[in-house]
LUMSEFI-558356 format. One line per field, with one value per atom (N, C-alpha, C): residue number from 1; residue in three letters; chain; atom name; x, y, z. Coordinates in steps of 0.2 Angstrom, whole numbers, padded with zeros to 4 digits. Layout:
N
k NUM/... .
r ALA/... .
c A/... .
a CA/... .
X X/... .
Y Y/... .
Z Z/... .
This chain:
113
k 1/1/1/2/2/2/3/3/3/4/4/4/5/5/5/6/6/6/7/7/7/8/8/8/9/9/9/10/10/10/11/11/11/12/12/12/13/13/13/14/14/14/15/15/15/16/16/16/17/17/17/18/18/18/19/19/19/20/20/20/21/21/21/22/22/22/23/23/23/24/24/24/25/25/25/26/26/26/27/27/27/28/28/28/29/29/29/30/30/30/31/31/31/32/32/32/33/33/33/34/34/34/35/35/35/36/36/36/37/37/37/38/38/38/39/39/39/40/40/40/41/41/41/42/42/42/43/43/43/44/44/44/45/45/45/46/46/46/47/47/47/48/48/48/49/49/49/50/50/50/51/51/51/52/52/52/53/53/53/54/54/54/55/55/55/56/56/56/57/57/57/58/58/58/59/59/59/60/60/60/61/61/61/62/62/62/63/63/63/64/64/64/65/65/65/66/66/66/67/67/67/68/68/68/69/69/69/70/70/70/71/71/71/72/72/72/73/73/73/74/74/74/75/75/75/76/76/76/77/77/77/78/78/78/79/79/79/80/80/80/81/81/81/82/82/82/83/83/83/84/84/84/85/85/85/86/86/86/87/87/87/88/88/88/89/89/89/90/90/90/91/91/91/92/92/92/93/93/93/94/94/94/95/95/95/96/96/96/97/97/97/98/98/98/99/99/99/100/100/100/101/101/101/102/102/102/103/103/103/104/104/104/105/105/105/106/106/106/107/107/107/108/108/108/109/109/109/110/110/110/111/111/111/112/112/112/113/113/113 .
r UNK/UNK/UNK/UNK/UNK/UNK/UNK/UNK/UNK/UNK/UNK/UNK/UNK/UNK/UNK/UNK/UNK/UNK/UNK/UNK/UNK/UNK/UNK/UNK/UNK/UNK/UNK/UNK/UNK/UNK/UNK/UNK/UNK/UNK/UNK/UNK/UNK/UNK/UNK/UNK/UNK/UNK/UNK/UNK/UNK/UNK/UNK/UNK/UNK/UNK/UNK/UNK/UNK/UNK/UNK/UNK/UNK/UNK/UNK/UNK/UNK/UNK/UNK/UNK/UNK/UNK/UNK/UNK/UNK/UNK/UNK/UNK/UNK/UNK/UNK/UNK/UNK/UNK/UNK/UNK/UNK/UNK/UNK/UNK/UNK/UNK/UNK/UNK/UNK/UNK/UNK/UNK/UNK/UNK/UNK/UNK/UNK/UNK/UNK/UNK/UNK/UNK/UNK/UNK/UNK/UNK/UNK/UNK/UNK/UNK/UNK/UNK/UNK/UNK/UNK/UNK/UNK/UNK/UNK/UNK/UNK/UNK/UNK/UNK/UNK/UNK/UNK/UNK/UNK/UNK/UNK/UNK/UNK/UNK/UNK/UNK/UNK/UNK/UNK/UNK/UNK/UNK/UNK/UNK/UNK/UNK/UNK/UNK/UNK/UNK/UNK/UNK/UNK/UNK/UNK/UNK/UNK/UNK/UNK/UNK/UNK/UNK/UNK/UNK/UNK/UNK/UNK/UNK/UNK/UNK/UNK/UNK/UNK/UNK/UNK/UNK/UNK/UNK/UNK/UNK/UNK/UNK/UNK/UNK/UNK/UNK/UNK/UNK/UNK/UNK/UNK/UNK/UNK/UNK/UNK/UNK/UNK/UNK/UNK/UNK/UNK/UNK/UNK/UNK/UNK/UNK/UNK/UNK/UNK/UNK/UNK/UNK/UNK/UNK/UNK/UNK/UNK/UNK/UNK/UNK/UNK/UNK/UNK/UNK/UNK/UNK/UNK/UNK/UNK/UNK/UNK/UNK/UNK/UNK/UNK/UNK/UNK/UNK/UNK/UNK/UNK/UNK/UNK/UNK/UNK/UNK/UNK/UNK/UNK/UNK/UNK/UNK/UNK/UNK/UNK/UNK/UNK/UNK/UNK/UNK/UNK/UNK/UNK/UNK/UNK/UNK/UNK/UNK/UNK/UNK/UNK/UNK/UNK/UNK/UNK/UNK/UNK/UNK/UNK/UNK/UNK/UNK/UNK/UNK/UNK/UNK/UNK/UNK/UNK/UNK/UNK/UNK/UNK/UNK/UNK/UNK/UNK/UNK/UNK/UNK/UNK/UNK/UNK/UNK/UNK/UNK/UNK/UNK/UNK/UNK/UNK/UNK/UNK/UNK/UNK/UNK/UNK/UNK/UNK/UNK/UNK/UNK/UNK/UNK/UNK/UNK/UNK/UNK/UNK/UNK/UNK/UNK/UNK/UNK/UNK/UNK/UNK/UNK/UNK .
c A/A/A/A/A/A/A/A/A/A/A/A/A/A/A/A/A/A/A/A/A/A/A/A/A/A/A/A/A/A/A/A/A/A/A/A/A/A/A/A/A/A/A/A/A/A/A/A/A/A/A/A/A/A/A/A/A/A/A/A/A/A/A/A/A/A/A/A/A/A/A/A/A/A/A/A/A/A/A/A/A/A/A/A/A/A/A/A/A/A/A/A/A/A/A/A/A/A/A/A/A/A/A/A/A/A/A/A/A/A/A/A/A/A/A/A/A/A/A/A/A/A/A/A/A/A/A/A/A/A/A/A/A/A/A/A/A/A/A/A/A/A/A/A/A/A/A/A/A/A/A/A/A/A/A/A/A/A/A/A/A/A/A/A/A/A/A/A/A/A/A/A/A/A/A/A/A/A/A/A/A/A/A/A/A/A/A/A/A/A/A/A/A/A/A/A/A/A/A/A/A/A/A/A/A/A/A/A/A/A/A/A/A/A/A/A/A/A/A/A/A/A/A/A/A/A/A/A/A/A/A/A/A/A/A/A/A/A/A/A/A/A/A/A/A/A/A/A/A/A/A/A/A/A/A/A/A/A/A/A/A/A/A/A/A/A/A/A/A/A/A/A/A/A/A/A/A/A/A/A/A/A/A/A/A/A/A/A/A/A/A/A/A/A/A/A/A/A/A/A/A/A/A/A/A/A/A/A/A/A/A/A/A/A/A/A/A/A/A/A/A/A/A/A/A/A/A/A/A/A/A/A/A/A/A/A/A/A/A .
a N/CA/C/N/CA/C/N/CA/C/N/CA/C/N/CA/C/N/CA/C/N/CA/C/N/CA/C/N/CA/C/N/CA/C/N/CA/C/N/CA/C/N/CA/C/N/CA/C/N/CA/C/N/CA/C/N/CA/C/N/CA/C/N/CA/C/N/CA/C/N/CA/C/N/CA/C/N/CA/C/N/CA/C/N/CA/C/N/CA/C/N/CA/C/N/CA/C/N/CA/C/N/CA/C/N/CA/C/N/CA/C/N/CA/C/N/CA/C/N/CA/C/N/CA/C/N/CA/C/N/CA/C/N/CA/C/N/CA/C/N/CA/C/N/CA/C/N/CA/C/N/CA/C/N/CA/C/N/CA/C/N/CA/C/N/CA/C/N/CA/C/N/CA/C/N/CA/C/N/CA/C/N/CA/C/N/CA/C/N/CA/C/N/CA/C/N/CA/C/N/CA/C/N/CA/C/N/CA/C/N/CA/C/N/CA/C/N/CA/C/N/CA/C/N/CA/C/N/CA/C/N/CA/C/N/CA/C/N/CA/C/N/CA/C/N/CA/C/N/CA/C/N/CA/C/N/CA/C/N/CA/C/N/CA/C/N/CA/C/N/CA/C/N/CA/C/N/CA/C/N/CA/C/N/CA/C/N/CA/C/N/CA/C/N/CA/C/N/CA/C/N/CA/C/N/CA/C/N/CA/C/N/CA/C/N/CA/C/N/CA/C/N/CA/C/N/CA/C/N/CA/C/N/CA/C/N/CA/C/N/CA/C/N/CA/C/N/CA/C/N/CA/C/N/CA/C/N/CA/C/N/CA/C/N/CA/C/N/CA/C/N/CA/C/N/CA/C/N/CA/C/N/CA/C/N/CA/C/N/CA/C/N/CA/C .
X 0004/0000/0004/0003/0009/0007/0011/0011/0011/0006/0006/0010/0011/0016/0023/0024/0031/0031/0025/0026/0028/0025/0025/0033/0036/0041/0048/0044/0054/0050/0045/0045/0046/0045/0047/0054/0058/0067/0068/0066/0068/0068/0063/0062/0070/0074/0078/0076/0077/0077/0069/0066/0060/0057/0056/0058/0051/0045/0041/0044/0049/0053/0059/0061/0067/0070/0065/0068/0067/0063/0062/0068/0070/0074/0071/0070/0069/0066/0065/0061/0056/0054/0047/0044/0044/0044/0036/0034/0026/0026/0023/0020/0015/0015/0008/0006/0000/-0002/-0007/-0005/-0007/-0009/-0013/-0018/-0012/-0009/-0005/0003/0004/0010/0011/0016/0018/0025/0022/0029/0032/0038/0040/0044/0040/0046/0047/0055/0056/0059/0058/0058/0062/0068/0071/0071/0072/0071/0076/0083/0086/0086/0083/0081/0079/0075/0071/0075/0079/0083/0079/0075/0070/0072/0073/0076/0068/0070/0065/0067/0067/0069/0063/0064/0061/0066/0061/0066/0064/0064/0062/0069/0068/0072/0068/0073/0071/0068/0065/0062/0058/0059/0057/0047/0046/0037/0036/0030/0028/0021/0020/0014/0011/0005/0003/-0003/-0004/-0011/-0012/-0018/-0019/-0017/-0015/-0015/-0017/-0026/-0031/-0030/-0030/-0030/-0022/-0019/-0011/-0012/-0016/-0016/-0021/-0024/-0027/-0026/-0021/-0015/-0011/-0008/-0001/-0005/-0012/-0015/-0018/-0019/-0024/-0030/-0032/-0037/-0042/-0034/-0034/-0030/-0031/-0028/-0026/-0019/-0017/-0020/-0019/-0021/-0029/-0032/-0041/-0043/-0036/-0036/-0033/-0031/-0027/-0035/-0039/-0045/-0049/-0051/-0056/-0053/-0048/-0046/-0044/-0042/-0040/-0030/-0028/-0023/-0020/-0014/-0009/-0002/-0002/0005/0009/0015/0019/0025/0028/0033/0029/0033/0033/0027/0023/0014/0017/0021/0024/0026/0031/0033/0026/0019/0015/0011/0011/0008/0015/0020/0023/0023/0023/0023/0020/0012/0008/0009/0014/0018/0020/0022/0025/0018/0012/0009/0005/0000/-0003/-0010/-0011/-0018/-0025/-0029/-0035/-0036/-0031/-0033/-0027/-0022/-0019/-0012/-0011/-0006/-0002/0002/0005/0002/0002/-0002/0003 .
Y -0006/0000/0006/0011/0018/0021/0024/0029/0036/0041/0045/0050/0050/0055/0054/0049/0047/0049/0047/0049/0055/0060/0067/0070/0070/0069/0068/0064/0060/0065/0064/0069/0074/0079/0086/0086/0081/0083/0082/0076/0078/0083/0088/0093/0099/0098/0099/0109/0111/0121/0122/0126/0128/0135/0137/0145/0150/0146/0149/0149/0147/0149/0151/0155/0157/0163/0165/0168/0168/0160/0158/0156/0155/0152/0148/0143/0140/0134/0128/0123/0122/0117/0117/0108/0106/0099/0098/0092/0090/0086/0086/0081/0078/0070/0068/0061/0063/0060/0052/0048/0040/0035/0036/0033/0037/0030/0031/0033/0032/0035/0040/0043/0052/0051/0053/0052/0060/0060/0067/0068/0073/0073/0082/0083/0088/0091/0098/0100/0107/0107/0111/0117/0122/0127/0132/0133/0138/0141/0145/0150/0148/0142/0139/0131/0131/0125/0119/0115/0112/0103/0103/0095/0095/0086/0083/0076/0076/0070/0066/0061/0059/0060/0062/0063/0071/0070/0076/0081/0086/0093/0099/0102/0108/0112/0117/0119/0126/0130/0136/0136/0133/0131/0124/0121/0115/0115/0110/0109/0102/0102/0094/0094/0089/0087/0079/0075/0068/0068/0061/0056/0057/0058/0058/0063/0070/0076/0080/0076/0076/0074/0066/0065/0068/0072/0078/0083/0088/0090/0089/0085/0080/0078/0078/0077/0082/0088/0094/0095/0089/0092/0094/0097/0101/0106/0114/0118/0120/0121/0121/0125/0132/0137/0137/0135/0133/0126/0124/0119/0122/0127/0128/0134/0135/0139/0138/0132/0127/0123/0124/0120/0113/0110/0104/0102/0107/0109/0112/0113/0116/0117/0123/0124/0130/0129/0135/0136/0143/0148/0150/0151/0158/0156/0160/0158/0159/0164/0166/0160/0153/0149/0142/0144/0139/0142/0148/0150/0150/0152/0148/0140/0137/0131/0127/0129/0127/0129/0133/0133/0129/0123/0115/0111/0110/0107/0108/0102/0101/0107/0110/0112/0109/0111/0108/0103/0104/0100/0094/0095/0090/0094/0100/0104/0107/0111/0114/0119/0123/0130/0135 .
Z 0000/0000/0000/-0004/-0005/0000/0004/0009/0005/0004/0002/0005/0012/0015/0013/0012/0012/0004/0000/-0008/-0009/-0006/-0006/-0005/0002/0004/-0001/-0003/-0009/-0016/-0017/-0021/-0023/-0018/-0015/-0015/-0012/-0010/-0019/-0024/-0027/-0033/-0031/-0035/-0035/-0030/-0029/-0031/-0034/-0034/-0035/-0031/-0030/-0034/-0039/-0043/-0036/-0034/-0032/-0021/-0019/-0014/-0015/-0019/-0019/-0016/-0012/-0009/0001/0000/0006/0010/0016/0019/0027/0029/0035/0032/0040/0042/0043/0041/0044/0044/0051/0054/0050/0047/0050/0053/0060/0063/0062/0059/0057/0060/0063/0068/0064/0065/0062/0068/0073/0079/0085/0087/0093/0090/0083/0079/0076/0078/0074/0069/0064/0060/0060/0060/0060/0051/0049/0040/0045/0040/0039/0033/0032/0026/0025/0022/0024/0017/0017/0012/0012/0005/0006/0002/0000/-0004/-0011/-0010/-0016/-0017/-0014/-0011/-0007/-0008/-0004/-0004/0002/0006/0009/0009/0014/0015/0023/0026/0032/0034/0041/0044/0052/0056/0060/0066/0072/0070/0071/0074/0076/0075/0078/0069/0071/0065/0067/0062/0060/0062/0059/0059/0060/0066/0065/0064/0058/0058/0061/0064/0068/0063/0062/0056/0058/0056/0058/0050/0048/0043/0038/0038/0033/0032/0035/0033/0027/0029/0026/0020/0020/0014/0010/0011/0009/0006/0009/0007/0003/0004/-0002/-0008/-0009/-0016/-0019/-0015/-0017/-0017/-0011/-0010/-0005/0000/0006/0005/0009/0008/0015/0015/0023/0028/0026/0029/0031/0024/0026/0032/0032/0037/0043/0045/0051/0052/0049/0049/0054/0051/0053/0058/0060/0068/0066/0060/0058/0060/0058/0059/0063/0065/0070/0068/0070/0071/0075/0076/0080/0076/0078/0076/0069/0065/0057/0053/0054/0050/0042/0041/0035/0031/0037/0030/0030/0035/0034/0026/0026/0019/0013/0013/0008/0007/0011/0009/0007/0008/0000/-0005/-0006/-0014/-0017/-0013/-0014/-0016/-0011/-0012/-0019/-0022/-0026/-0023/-0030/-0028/-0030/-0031/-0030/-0037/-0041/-0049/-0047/-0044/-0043/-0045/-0048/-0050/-0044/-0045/-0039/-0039/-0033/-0031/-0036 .
């Protein structure tokens, strides 16, 4: 069965230069919550430069989301911020790189934002 978060993630590292972050710089952890399991991806941005790994640290922005909702996100057809609206979502420190960072994701046709 494909993990869609995990899809996502290699995806994304291998996009390797970002044209629409280039002139972003930080981290941002997702905490994705899967019953009594949290997976931690991290995703690193330097100036359009975009890594992603498993794996906790320390981070710029964290976002916490449950599994289904992730996988919602990662295919476009959740929108982060409409989901930190409506209370689905969480997150702490730079609100700044939670709205770039749907720049990454797929938007609602399945294309990038």
């Amino acid at each position: 069965m494909a993990d869609p978060a995990a899809d996502f993630f290699t995806r994304l590292s291998l996009r390797g230069q970002e044209p629409l972050l280039g002139k972003t710089r930080g981290t941002v952890r997702f905490d994705v919550v899967d019953g009594p399991r949290t997976e931690h991806w991290l995703v690193t941005i330097d100036r359009g430069r975009v890594s992603a790994s498993r794996g906790r640290g320390d981070a710029d922005c964290v976002v916490r989301t449950d599994k289904a909702l992730f996988t919602a996100l990662a295919t476009g057809a959740a929108n982060p911020v409409a989901a930190y609206l409506r209370g689905a979502l969480t997150f702490e420190g730079d609100p700044g790189l939670l709205v770039r960072i749907q720049r990454v994701l797929p938007g609602p046709s399945g294309e990038r934002s």
